[in-house]
C-alpha positions, 0 to 999 in steps of 0.5 A: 113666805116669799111673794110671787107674781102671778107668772111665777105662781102659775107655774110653781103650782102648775108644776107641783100638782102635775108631780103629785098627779103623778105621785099619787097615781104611782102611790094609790091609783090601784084602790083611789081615782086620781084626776088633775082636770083644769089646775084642781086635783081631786082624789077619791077614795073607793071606799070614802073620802075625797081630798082636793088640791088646788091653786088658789090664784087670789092669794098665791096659795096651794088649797087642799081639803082633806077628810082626815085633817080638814082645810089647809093653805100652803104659801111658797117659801122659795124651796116648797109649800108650806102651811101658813098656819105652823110650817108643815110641808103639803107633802107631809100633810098629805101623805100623813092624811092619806096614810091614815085614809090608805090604812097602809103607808103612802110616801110622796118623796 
């Protein structure tokens, strides 16, 4: 994983949850309230279930705890977040966890 300074991750955290924000509105803000408030995005389903998204600036990682898959840490590789524990993209842990919470397809691409 690539080591960034603290500039550099700001802004590539900033940047990605800004993007999912406006994914996951698209995906899902029919039937799940989406709120980016102060680099922490939180995503709560009307029939049950939150996942958050946030930047953790100690370690230079991207959180995110969902009810399906539990906690998880993404490290940036100098193309994307990735699980720091076996690879997966965030946008693939995501998007299988609220598939599986959805009951119906989401896709972040």
């Amino acid at each position: 994983m690539t080591d960034l300074d603290e500039s550099t991750f700001t802004r590539l955290a900033d940047e990605t949850l800004g993007r999912l924000f406006e994914k996951l509105e698209d995906a899902i803000g029919d039937f799940a309230d989406v709120e980016l408030q102060d680099g922490i995005l939180t995503v709560d389903f009307e029939n049950g279930g939150r996942f958050v998204i946030n930047k953790h600036q100690p370690n230079r990682q991207v959180w995110l705890a969902s009810p399906v898959s539990g906690a998880a840490h993404f490290a940036w590789d100098g193309g994307g977040w990735f699980s720091t524990r076996g690879g997966a993209p965030l946008l693939a842990v995501l998007a299988a966890d609220l598939t599986k919470l959805a009951e119906k397809k989401v896709s972040l691409d």
